[in-house]
C-alpha positions as CSV (number, residue, x, y, z in Angstrom):
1,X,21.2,-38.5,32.0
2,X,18.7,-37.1,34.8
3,X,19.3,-33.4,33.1
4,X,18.4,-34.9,30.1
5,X,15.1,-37.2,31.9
6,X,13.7,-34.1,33.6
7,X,14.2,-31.9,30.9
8,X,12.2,-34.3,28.5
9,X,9.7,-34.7,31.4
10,X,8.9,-30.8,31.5
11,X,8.7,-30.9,28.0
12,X,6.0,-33.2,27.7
13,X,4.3,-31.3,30.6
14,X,4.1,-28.8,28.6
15,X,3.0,-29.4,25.5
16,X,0.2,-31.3,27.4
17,X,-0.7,-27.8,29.1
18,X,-0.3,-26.2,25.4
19,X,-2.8,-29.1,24.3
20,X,-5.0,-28.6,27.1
21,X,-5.2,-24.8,27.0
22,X,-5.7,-24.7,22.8
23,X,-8.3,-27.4,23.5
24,X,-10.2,-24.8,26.1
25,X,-9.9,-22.5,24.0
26,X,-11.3,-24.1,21.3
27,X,-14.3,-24.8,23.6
28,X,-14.6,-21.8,24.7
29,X,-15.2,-20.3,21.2
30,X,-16.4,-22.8,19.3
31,X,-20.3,-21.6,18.7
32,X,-23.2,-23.3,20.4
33,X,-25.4,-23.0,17.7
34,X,-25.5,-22.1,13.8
35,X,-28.4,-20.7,11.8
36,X,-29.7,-19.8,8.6
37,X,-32.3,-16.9,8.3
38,X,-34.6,-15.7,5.3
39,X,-35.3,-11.9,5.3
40,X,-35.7,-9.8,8.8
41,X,-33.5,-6.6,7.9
42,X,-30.0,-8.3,7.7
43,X,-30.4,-9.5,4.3
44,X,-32.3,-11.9,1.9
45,X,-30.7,-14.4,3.6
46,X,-28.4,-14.7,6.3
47,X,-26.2,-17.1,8.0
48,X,-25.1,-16.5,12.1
49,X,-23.4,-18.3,14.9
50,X,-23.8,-17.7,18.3
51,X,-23.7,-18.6,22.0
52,X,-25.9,-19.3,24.7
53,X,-25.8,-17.0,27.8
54,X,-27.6,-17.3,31.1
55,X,-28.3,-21.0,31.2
56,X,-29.7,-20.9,27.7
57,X,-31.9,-17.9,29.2
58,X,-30.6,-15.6,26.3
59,X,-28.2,-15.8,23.3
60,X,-25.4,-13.4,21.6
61,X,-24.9,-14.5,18.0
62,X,-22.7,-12.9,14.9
63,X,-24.8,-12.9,11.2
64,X,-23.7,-11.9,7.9
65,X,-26.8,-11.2,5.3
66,X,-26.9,-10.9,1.5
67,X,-29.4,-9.6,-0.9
68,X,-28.5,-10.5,-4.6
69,X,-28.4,-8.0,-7.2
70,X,-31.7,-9.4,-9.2
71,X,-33.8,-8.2,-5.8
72,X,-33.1,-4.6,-5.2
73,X,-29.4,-4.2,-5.7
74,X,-26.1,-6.5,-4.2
75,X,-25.5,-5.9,-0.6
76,X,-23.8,-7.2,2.1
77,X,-24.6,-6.8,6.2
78,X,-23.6,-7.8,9.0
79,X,-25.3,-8.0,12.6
80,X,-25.0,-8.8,16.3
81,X,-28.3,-9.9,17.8
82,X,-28.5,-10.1,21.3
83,X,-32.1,-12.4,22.5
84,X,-33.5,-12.7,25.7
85,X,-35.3,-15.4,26.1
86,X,-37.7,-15.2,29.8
87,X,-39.6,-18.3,30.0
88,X,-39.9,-21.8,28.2
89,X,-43.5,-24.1,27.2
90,X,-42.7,-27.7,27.4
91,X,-45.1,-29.7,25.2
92,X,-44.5,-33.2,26.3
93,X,-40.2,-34.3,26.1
94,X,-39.6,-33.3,22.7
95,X,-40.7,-30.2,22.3
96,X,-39.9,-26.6,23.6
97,X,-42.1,-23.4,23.0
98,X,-40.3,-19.8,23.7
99,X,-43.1,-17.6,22.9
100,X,-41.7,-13.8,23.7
101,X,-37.9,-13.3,22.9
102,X,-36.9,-9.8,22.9
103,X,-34.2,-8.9,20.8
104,X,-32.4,-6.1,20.3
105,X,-29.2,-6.0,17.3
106,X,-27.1,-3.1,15.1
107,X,-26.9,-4.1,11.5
108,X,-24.1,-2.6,9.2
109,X,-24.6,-2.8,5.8
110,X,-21.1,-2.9,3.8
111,X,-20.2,-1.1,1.0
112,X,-19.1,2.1,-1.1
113,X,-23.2,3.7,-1.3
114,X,-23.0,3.1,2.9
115,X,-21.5,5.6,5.2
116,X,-21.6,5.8,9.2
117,X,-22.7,9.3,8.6
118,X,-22.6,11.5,5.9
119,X,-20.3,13.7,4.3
120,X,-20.5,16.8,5.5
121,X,-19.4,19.0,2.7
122,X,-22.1,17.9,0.6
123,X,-24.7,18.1,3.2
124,X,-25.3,21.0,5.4
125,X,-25.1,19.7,9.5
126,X,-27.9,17.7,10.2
127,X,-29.6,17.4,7.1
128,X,-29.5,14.2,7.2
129,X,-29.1,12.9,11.2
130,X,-28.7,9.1,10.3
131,X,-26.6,7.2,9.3
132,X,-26.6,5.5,5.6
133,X,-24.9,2.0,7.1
134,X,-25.8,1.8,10.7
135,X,-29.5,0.3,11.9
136,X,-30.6,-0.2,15.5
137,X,-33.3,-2.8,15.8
138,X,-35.7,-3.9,18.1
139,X,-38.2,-6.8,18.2
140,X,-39.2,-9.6,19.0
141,X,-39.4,-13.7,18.1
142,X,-41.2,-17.3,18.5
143,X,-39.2,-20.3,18.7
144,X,-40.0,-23.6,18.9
145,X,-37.3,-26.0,19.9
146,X,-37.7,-29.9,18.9
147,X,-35.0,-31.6,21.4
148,X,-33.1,-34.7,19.9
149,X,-31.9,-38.4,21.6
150,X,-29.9,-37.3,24.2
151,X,-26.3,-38.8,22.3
152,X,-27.1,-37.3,19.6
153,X,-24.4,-34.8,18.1
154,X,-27.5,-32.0,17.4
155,X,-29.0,-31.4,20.6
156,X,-31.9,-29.7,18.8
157,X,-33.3,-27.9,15.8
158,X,-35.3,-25.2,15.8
159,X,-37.4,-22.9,13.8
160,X,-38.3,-19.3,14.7
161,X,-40.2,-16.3,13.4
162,X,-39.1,-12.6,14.1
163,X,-40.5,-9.2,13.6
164,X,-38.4,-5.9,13.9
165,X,-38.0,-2.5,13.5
166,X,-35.3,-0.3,13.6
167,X,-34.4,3.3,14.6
168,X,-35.4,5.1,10.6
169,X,-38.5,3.0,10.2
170,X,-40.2,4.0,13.5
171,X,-38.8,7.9,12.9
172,X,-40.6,7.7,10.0
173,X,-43.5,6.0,11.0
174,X,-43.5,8.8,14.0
175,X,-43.5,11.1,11.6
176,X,-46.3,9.7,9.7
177,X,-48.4,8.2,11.5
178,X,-51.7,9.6,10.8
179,X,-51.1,8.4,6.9
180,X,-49.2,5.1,7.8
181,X,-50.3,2.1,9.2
182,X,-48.1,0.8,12.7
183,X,-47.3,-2.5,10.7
184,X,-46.0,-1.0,8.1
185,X,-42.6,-0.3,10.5
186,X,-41.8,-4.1,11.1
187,X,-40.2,-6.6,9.0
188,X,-40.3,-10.2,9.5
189,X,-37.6,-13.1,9.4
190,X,-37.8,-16.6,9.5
191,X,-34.9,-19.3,10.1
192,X,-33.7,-22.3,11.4
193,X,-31.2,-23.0,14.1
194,X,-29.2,-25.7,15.0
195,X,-27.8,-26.6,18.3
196,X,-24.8,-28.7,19.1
């Protein structure tokens, strides 16, 4: 009977460390935020998670992007932005400005036409030094935050504006600069992000 008693007592030990640890696990990567993004080089429009880093002082977040056939062709990309975000304008309790966000992200766009680098038989070495699938990008975005009630299950919403570039459009530009205009290397994006 006390086999039996203590065998039943570890048992429910643990399974309430099995609960416990799933349940900080599930904290641990269950996303801080979600957001939904028009345009701004991963896509017509996009849809990310992420996490806040730093004491909300910068932010990793995962996207995937489409663009639809009827604008340019069907494709699908994917992205990992990584924002730093230096300083914060409070505008009375409700509302939070971040005016200069750096950002810096790779974008992969998926598919059969998109290669990490070209084939090499077809091309002679370094025809072509890029790659058809992989973009760096740099930039930069505007936020402003609107904070909710304080039991609220949203902590806030916000809406942002980015410009970037990435590694071919500035080559280019480079390249061409006495017959292009330096705008004409950024894109913009504009979204919406929810915080929980």
């Amino acid at each position: 009977m006390l086999k039996k008693l203590t065998f039943s007592a570890l048992f429910l030990l643990l399974l309430s460390e099995i609960s416990f640890a799933q349940n900080k696990f599930l904290n641990t990567v269950t996303p801080d935020h979600i957001n939904l993004q028009y345009a701004g080089s991963i896509g017509f429009l996009s849809l990310g998670a992420g996490y806040d880093l730093f004491n909300e002082k910068a932010e990793l977040s995962f996207h995937v992007g489409y663009v639809p056939e009827s604008l340019g062709g069907e494709l699908t990309m994917t992205a990992i932005k990584f924002h730093y975000k230096p300083f914060n304008i409070p505008i009375g309790d409700k509302i939070i400005i971040k005016p200069f966000n750096p950002v810096f992200f790779p974008s992969y766009t998926i598919g059969d036409n998109f290669d990490y680098q070209f084939e090499a038989p077809q091309y002679r070495k370094g025809y072509y030094f890029w790659s058809s699938a992989l973009r760096l990008h740099l930039g930069a975005s505007t936020e402003i935050k609107l904070l909710s009630k304080p039991n609220s299950k949203i902590k806030d919403l916000s809406i942002y504006a980015e410009a970037n570039t990435n590694d071919l459009y500035a080559i280019s530009w480079f390249r061409n600069s006495s017959i292009s205009t330096f705008h004409k290397m950024f894109r913009m994006g504009y979204g919406i992000k929810m915080h929980f």
